[in-house]
C-alpha positions, 0 to 999 in steps of 0.5 A: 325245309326238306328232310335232306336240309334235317339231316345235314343240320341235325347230323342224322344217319340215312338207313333206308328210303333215300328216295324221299330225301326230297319230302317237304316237312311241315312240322314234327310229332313224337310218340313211340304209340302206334295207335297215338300218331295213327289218331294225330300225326299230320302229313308231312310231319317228321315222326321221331320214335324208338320203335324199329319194327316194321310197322312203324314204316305201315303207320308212316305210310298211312300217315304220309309222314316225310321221314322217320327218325329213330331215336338212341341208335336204335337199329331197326330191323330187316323188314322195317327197312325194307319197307322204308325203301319200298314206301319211299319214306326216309328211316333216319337215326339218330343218337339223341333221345327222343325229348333232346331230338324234337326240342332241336327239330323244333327249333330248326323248323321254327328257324324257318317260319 
């Protein structure tokens, strides 16, 4: 799955990063701890969080993640986006809470295996 097909499914809004519209995901992590998807994030994986500062977008990176997906129509801020069109990696919203958005990621993804 893409994170193009999350969008359309999971009725996501693009804000930035449309170049990765293709990344393949391989999974979900939710954590709004830096330090906590730093230590277990795995590449590929779609991160949902609140946070909407820019260095959610320098973890990301490290991380290799597909997409970022923020969480209660949460805006990010001007560097945050920035960053997502320079790394390539998609800054999603959505409206849902964080626990309502990764239980229907995960039935999504496991839809798939």
């Amino acid at each position: 799955m893409k994170v193009c097909d999350i969008i359309e499914k999971l009725n996501l809004k693009v804000i930035a990063g449309e170049e990765g519209l293709q990344n393949e995901v391989r999974g979900g992590y939710t954590s709004d701890l830096l330090s906590d998807v730093m230590g277990n994030a795995d590449e590929g994986q779609v991160w949902i969080t609140l946070q909407t500062h820019r260095n959610v977008m320098a973890v990301a990176s490290l991380k290799e993640v597909a997409a970022v997906i923020i969480v209660k129509d949460l805006e990010a801020d001007e560097n945050t986006i920035s960053q997502s069109n320079d790394e390539g990696i998609p800054l999603l919203s959505s409206s849902m809470q964080a626990f309502e958005l990764s239980g229907e990621l995960y039935k999504l993804l496991a839809e798939k295996k």
